[in-house]
C-alpha positions in Angstrom: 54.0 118.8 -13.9 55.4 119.5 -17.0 57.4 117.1 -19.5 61.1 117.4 -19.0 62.8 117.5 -22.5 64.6 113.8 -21.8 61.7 112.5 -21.0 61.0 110.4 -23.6 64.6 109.4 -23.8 64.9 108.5 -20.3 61.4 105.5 -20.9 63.4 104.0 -23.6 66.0 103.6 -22.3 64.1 102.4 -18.7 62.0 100.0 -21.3 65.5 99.0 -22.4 67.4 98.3 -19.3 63.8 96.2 -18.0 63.4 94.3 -21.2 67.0 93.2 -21.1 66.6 92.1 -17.2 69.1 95.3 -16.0 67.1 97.6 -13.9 68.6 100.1 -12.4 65.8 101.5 -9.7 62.9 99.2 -9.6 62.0 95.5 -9.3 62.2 94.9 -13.3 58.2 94.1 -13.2 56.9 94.2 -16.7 54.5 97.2 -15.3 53.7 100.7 -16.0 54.6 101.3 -12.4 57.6 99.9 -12.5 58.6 101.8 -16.1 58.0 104.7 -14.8 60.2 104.1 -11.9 62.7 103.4 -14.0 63.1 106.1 -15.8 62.0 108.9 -13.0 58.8 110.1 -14.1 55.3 110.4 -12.4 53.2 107.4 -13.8 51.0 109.3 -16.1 53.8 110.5 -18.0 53.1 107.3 -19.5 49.6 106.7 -18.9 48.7 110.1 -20.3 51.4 112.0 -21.9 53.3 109.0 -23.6 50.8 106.0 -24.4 52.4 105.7 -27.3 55.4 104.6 -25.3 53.5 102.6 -23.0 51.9 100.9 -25.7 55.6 100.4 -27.3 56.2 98.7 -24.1 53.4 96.0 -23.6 53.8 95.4 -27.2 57.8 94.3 -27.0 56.8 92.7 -23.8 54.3 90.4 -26.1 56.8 89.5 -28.8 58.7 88.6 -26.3 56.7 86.0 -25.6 55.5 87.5 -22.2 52.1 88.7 -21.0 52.7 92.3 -19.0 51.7 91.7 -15.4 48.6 93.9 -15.8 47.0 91.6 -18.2 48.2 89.0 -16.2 46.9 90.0 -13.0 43.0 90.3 -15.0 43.2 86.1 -16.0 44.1 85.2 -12.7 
């Protein structure tokens, strides 16, 4: 599947509308899963196409003070 030219548009603003607790389409889990969800594109757009974004992501999630869900999930 390719890109669709908003695509990168449409994960910041999903990473923004998460991060300031407003989802729109998914549960507001500070996941990849749930990101991509958000903004309406297959997974490994961001896993694959846009770790640069996802990476963006986990890192906000941090200074937030937060641990994302995944790295959560590996201390429990």
């Amino acid at each position: 599947m390719s890109p669709t030219p908003d695509e990168r548009d449409r994960i910041r603003a999903a990473m923004d509308r998460i991060l300031h607790g407003r989802p729109e389409r998914s549960d507001a889990a500070l996941t990849i899963v749930a990101l991509a969800l958000e903004a309406g594109v297959p997974r490994n757009a961001l896993t694959q196409r846009h770790t640069d974004l996802k990476n963006e992501f986990y890192a906000e999630v941090r200074a937030r003070g937060g641990t994302p869900d995944s790295e959560r999930r590996l201390v429990l």
